[in-house]
C-alpha positions in Angstrom: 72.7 -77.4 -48.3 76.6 -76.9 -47.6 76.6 -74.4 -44.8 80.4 -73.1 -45.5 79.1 -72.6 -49.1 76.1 -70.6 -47.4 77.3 -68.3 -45.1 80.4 -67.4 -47.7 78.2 -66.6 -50.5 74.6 -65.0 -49.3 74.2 -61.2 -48.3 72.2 -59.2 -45.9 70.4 -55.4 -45.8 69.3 -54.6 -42.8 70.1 -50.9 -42.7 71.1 -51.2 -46.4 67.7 -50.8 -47.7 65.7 -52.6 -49.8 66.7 -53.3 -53.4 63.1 -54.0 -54.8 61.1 -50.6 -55.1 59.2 -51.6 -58.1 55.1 -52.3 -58.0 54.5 -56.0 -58.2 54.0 -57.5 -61.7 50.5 -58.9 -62.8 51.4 -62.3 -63.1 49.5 -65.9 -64.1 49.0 -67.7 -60.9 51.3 -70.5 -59.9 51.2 -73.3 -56.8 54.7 -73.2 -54.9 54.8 -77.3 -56.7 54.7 -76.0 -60.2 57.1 -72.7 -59.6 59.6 -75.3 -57.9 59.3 -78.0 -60.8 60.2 -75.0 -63.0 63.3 -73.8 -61.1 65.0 -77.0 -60.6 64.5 -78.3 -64.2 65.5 -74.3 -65.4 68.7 -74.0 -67.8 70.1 -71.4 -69.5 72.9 -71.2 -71.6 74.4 -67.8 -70.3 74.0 -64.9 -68.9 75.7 -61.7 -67.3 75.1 -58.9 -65.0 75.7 -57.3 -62.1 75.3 -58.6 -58.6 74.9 -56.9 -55.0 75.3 -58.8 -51.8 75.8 -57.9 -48.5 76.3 -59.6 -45.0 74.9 -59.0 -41.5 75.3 -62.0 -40.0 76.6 -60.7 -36.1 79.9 -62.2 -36.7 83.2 -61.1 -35.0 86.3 -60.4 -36.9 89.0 -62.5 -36.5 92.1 -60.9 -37.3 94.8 -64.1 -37.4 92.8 -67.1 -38.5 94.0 -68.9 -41.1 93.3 -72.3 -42.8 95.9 -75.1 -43.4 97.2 -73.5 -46.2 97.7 -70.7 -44.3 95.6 -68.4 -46.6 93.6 -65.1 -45.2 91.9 -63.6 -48.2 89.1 -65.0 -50.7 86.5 -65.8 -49.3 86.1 -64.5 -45.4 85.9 -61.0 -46.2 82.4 -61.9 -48.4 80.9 -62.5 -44.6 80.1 -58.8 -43.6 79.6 -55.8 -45.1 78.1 -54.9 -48.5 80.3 -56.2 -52.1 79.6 -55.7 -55.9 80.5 -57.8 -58.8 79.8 -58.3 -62.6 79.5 -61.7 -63.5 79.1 -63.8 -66.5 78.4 -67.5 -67.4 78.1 -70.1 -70.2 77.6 -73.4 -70.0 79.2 -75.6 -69.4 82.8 -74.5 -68.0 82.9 -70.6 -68.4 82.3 -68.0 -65.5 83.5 -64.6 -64.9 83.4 -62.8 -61.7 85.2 -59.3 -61.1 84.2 -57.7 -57.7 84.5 -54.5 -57.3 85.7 -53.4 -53.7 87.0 -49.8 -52.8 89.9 -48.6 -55.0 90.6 -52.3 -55.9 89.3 -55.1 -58.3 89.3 -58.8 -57.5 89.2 -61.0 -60.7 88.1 -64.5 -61.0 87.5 -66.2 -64.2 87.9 -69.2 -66.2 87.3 -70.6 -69.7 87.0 -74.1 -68.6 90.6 -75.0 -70.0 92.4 -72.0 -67.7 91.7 -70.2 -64.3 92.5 -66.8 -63.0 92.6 -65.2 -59.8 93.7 -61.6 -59.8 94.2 -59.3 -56.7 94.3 -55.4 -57.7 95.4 -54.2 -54.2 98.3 -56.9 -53.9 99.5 -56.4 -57.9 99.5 -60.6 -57.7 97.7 -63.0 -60.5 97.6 -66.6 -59.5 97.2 -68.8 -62.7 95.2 -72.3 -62.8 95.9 -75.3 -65.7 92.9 -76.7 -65.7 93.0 -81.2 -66.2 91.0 -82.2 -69.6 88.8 -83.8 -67.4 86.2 -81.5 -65.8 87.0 -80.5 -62.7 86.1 -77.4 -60.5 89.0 -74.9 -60.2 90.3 -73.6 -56.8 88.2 -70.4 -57.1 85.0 -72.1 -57.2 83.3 -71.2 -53.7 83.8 -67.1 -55.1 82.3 -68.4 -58.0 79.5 -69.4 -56.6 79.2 -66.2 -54.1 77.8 -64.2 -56.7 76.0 -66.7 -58.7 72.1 -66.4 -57.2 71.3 -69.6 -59.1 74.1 -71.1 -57.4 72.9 -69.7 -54.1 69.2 -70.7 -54.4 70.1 -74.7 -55.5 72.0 -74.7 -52.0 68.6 -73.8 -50.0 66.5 -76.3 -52.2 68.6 -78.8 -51.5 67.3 -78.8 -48.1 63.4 -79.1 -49.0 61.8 -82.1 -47.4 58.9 -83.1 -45.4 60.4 -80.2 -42.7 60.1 -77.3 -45.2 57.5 -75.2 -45.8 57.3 -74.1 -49.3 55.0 -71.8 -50.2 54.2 -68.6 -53.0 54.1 -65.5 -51.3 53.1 -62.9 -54.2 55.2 -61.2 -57.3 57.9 -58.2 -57.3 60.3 -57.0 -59.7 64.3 -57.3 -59.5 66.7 -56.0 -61.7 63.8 -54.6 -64.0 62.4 -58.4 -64.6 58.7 -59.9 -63.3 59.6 -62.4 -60.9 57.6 -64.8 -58.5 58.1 -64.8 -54.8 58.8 -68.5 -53.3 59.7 -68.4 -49.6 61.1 -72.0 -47.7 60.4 -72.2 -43.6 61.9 -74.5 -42.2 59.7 -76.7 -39.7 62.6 -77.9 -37.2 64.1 -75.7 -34.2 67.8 -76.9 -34.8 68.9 -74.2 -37.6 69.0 -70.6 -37.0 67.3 -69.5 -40.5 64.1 -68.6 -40.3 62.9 -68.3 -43.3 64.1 -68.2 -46.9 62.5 -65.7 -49.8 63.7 -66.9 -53.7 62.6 -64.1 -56.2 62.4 -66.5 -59.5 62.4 -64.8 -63.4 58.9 -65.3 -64.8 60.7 -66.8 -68.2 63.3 -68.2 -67.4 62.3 -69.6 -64.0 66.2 -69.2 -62.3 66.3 -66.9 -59.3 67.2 -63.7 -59.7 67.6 -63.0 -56.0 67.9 -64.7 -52.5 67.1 -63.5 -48.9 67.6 -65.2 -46.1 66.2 -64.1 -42.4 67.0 -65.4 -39.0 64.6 -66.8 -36.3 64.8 -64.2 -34.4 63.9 -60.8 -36.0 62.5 -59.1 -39.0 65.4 -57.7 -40.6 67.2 -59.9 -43.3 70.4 -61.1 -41.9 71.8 -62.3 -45.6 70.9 -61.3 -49.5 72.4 -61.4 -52.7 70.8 -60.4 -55.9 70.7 -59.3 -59.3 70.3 -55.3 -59.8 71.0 -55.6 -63.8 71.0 -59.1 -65.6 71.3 -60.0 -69.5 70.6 -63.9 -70.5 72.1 -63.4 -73.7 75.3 -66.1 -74.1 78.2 -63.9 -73.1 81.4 -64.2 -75.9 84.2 -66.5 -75.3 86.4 -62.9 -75.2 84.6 -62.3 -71.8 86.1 -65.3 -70.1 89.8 -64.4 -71.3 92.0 -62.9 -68.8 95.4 -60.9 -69.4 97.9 -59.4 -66.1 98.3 -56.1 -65.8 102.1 -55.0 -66.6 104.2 -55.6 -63.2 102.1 -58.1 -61.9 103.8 -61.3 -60.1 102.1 -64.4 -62.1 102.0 -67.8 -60.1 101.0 -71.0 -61.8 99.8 -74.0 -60.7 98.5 -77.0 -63.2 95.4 -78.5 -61.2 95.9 -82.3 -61.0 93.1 -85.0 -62.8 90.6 -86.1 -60.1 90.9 -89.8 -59.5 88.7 -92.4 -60.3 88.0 -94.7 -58.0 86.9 -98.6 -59.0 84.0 -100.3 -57.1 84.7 -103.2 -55.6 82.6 -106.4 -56.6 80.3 -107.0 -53.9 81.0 -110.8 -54.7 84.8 -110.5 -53.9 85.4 -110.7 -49.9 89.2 -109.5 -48.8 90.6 -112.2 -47.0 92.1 -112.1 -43.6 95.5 -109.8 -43.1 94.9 -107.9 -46.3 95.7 -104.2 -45.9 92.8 -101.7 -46.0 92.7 -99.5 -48.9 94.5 -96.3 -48.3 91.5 -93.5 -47.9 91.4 -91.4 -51.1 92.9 -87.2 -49.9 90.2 -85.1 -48.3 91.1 -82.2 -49.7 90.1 -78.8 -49.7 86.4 -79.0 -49.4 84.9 -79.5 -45.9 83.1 -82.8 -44.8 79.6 -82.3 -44.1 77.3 -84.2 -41.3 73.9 -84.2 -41.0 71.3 -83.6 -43.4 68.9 -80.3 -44.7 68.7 -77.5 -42.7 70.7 -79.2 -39.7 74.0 -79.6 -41.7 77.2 -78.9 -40.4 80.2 -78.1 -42.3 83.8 -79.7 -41.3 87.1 -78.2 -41.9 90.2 -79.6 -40.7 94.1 -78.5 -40.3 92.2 -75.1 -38.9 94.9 -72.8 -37.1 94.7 -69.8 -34.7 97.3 -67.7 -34.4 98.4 -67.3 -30.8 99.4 -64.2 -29.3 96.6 -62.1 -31.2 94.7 -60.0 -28.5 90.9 -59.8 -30.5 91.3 -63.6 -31.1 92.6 -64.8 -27.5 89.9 -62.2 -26.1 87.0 -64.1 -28.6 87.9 -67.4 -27.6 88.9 -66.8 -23.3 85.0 -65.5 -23.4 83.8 -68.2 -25.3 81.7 -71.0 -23.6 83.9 -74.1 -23.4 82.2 -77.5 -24.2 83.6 -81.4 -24.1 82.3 -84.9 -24.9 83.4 -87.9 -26.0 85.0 -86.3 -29.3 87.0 -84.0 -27.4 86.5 -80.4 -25.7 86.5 -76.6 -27.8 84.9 -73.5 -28.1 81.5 -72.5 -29.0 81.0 -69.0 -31.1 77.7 -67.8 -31.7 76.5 -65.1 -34.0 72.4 -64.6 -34.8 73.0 -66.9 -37.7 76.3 -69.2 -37.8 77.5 -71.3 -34.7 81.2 -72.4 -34.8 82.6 -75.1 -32.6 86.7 -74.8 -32.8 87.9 -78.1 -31.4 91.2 -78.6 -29.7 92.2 -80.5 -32.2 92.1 -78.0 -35.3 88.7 -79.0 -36.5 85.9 -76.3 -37.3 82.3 -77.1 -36.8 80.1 -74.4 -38.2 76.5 -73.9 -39.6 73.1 -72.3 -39.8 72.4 -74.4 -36.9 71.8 -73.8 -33.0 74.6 -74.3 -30.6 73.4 -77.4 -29.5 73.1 -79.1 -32.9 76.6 -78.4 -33.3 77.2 -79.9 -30.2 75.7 -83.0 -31.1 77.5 -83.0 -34.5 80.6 -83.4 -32.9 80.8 -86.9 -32.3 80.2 -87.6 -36.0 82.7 -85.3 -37.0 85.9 -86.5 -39.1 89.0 -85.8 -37.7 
C-alpha cells in the first residue's frame, strides 16, 4: 500500500450520505479466502462508467505548497470535498478520465502511444509522447484516483498475518450484486480502522471502496461506482482533440532505463568508482511495510511569507532526532512530518510511526 497513492485517490461521506440504498442481493455464500482468490486473480478487458468520490480526511488547506516542480494543481485538490468523473479502460495501455468539477472539466487520457491532460478553467492542454516501451505516463496517480480497482489493489497489498479479512454480508452498487469484504488491520501504528471493498458478483473487481478511521463511525474516505458498463470501450474513447484557443504543450516522455545485474561472481576491486545511483524521480520512496508505510517526497517547498501556512506550521509540534528536526501535522487520518530539509513524511500512520520512519528516510 503507497500511502501518497491512498490518501490522493480514496473519498469520504460523512455528511454526504450514503450511496448504497438498494436491499441486499440473495447471493451464494462465499469465505473471505475464496472472494479474495477471486479479486486478485479478476481481469477484464474494459470497462466504463461514472465514478463518485469524496474526501473528509480533517486536513488543512495549504494555500502555497508546492512540489519541486513547482506545480499546485492535479492531484491535491482530490483530498477534500466531493468530485465526479467518467472513466474508461482497456487493457493494456488505454484509460480515460474526465472529472467533472463546477463550471470546468479536467481531462486526462491516453491511448497508450499519447497522453493528454486538459484543464477547462485555465484553456491549457499539456501533450505526452509516450516511449514504445511501456511506461506509465505523468498523469497516472489521477488515473488511478478514479479507478476503484486501482484503489482496492492498493489496500490488499497490505493483507498479512496483521489483517483481518473477513465477509461482512451483500449490497448493491451502481445497480450490480456485490459481496461485502472488509480488511481490519490488527496493529495500532496506522490510523485506518477499517477497510469495506464492495466486489461485483461476476466479475469479482470492486466496484466501491470505503475506508474508516480508528476513531469514529463515519467514513473518512470513499470512492465508488454509481453507473458502470464492462463492455470494451472503442479506441475513439481514448482519442483526445483541444478545444480551439487552447495553449498546447508537449513533452516526449523518455524510455525507462534498463539496468544490468551485476554477476554476483564479479567483485569490484579496490578504488573503483561506485556506480552513479539511477534518478529518483517523480514518485515518492516508500519505508516500511503494510499498513505502517510511509511515503517520501523530496525537493518539497513552502512558500514563505504565506499567513495560513506560517500559522499551520508556528502551531505545529516540532520534533528532532538523529535525521534531523521538522514539523509534525496531524489530521484524523494522514500524519505529515515536513523536515527541515525539504522532505515530506506522510501516511495512514500515527504520529509516532512517522517519527520512527524518519531515520530510514532517503534524503
Amino acid at each position: 500500500m503507497v500511502p501518497i497513492s491512498a490518501i490522493a485517490l480514496v473519498a469520504g461521506v460523512g455528511a454526504f450520505g450514503p450511496m448504497v440504498a438498494d436491499a441486499s442481493p440473495d447471493l451464494p455464500e462465499l469465505t473471505a479466502q475464496d472472494l479474495l482468490t477471486r479479486v486478485q486473480t479478476a481481469k477484464v478487458d474494459g470497462l466504463s462508467g461514472t465514478v463518485r468520490s469524496a474526501a473528509d480526511l480533517g486536513l488543512p488547506a495549504l494555500p502555497g505548497v508546492e512540489d519541486g516542480h513547482g506545480d499546485r494543481g492535479g492531484v491535491p485538490d482530490l483530498l477534500s470535498g466531493e468530485h465526479t468523473a467518467r472513466v474508461a479502460f482497456a487493457q493494456p495501455d488505454k484509460a480515460r478520465v474526465s472529472v467533472l468539477d463546477d463550471m470546468a472539466e479536467r481531462v486526462l487520457t491516453t491511448d497508450g502511444k499519447t497522453a493528454w491532460a486538459y484543464d477547462s478553467s485555465q484553456r491549457e492542454a499539456r501533450k505526452y509522447v509516450l516511449p514504445a516501451r511501456p511506461a506509465k505516463p505523468e498523469v497516472a496517480p489521477e488515473r488511478e484516483a478514479y479507478d476503484p480497482q486501482a484503489v482496492a489493489k492498493k489496500f490488499l497489498a497490505a493483507i498479512d498475518p496483521s489483517t483481518k479479512v473477513e465477509v461482512t454480508g451483500t449490497e448493491k452498487v451502481a445497480g450490480r450484486d456485490a459481496y461485502k469484504l472488509r480488511l481490519v488491520p490488527r496493529t495500532d501504528k496506522t490510523t485506518v480502522g477499517s477497510v469495506e471493498l464492495a466486489i461485483d458478483s461476476k466479475n469479482w473487481v470492486p466496484l466501491e471502496v470505503t475506508v474508516k478511521p480508528r476513531t469514529g463511525d463515519d467514513p473518512a474516505l470513499r470512492v465508488g461506482f454509481t453507473s458502470v458498463s464492462f463492455d470494451v470501450p472503442s479506441a475513439g474513447t481514448f482519442a483526445f482533440t483541444p478545444p480551439k484557443g487552447v495553449k498546447v504543450t508537449e513533452k516526449t516522455v523518455p524510455a525507462p532505463r534498463e539496468h544490468k545485474a551485476t554477476p554476483k561472481s564479479v567483485t569490484p576491486k579496490p578504488g573503483t568508482p561506485k556506480a552513479t545511483p539511477p534518478a529518483r524521480g517523480d514518485r515518492p520512496d516508500v519505508v516500511g511495510q503494510g499498513w505502517e508505510s510511509v511515503a517520501v517526497l523530496h525537493d518539497a517547498k513552502i512558500t514563505p511569507g504565506n499567513g495560513p501556512v506560517d500559522q499551520l506550521l508556528a502551531n505545529a509540534r516540532t520534533v528532532q532526532g538523529s535525521w534531523g528536526s521538522g514539523k509534525i501535522l496531524t489530521s484524523k487520518m494522514v500524519s505529515a512530518l515536513i523536515t527541515d530539509d525539504g522532505r515530506i513524511l506522510v501516511g495512514l500512520v500515527t504520529p509516532d510511526t512517522l517519527v520512527a520512519a524518519a531515520p530510514k528516510a532517503p534524503r
